[in-house]
N, C-alpha and C positions, 0 to 999 in steps of 0.2 A: 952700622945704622940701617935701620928698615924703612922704606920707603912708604908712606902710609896714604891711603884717599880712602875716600867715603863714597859710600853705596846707600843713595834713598829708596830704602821700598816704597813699593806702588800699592802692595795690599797689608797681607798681616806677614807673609813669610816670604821669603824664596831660599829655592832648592839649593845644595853646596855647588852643584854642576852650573847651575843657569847662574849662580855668582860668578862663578870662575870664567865664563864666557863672556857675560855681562862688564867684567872688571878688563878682562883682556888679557888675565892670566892664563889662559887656556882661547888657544886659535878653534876650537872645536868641542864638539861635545865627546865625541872620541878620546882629544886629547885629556879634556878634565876628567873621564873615568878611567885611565890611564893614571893620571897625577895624583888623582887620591888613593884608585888602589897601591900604587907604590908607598902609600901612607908621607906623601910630599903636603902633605895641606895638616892645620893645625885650625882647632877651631876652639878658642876660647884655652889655648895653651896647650888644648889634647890633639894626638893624631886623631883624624876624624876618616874612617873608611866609607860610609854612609855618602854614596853620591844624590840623594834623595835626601839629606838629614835637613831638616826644617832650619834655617837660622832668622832670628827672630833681630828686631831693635835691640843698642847694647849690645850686640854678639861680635867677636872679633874672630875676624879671618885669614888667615897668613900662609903663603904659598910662594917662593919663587923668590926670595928677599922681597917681595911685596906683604903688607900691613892693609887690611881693609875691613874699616867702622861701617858695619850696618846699622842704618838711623832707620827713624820712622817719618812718614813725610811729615809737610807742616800739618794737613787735612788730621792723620789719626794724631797728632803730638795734641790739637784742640778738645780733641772731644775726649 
């Protein structure tokens, strides 16, 4: 079983890197371009090498037996 939390964005996207530091899968930015170049991270079921790759609301992120939902906050889910 995967341990899963959710991630509100603050704008329209954030980076695979600032997720993984943001989430606390990665102690570093170091470490998170480490962890994806090893192709350790999956984004939306794919290996994701892109430490820059945009992930939008709906997108799911899995690294480390961790599971993490990027939402959209309440502010863009209104308009």
């Amino acid at each position: 079983m995967v341990d899963a939390q959710k991630l509100v964005l603050r704008g329209e996207y954030i980076t695979l890197d600032a997720l993984l530091k943001a989430t606390g899968l990665a102690e570093s930015g170091g470490r998170a371009k480490q962890i994806i170049a090893a192709g350790q991270v999956r984004v939306d079921g794919q290996v994701e090498l892109r430490r820059g790759a945009k992930l939008r609301a709906g997108q799911e992120v899995e690294a480390g037996g961790m599971r993490v939902q990027v939402e959209a906050s309440a502010s863009d889910q209104s308009a």
